[in-house]
C-alpha angles and dihedrals in degrees: 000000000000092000098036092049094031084226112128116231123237114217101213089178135358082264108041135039133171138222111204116183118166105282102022144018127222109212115200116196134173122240093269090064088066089080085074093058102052095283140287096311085074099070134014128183124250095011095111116111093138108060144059138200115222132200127184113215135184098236118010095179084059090040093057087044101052081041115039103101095048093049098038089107104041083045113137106158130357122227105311134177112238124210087245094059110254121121107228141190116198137203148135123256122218084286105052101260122146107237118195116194108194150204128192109223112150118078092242089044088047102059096041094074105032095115089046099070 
């Protein structure tokens, strides 16, 4: 995520880091963190197929270049423009999750999110 975002990730501890941007964190924890939770029935890897984590990003077409070869086998679906107007890039991370890095470029699009930068 550090490299995909260009945020760098604080470790808090051996087994849990986080990613802040402006507007969300990622947390990223290893299984024993999962005790904390309420044990290892909570959360298991690689069982994702609902959600997916987004990311808006200034330039998605840059994004895809500085990053094609790192993500070439994770690739799901190359910068594509969407019907409701965002440009996005997806692709899994080690788990299995889908990741959307996104670009408004459409007007409507546009000013959707322009408190959101």
């Amino acid at each position: 995520y550090e490299k995909v975002i260009g945020i760098p990730m604080t470790q808090y501890t051996p087994d849990f880091a986080e990613l802040k941007t402006k507007t969300a964190a990622l947390a990223i924890g290893s299984t024993h963190t999962l005790q904390f939770f309420g044990g290892e029935s909570v959360a298991q890897p690689a069982q994702n197929r609902s959600v997916i984590i987004e990311f808006m990003v200034e330039d998605v077409d840059a994004d895809y270049e500085r990053l094609a070869e790192y993500l070439q086998p994770y690739l799901v679906q190359k910068p594509t423009t969407m019907p409701w107007g965002n440009k996005s890039l997806l692709f899994r991370d080690p788990e299995g999750n889908l990741v959307n890095l996104f670009t408004p470029i459409s007007q409507e699009a546009v000013t959707r999110f322009e408190d959101k930068k």
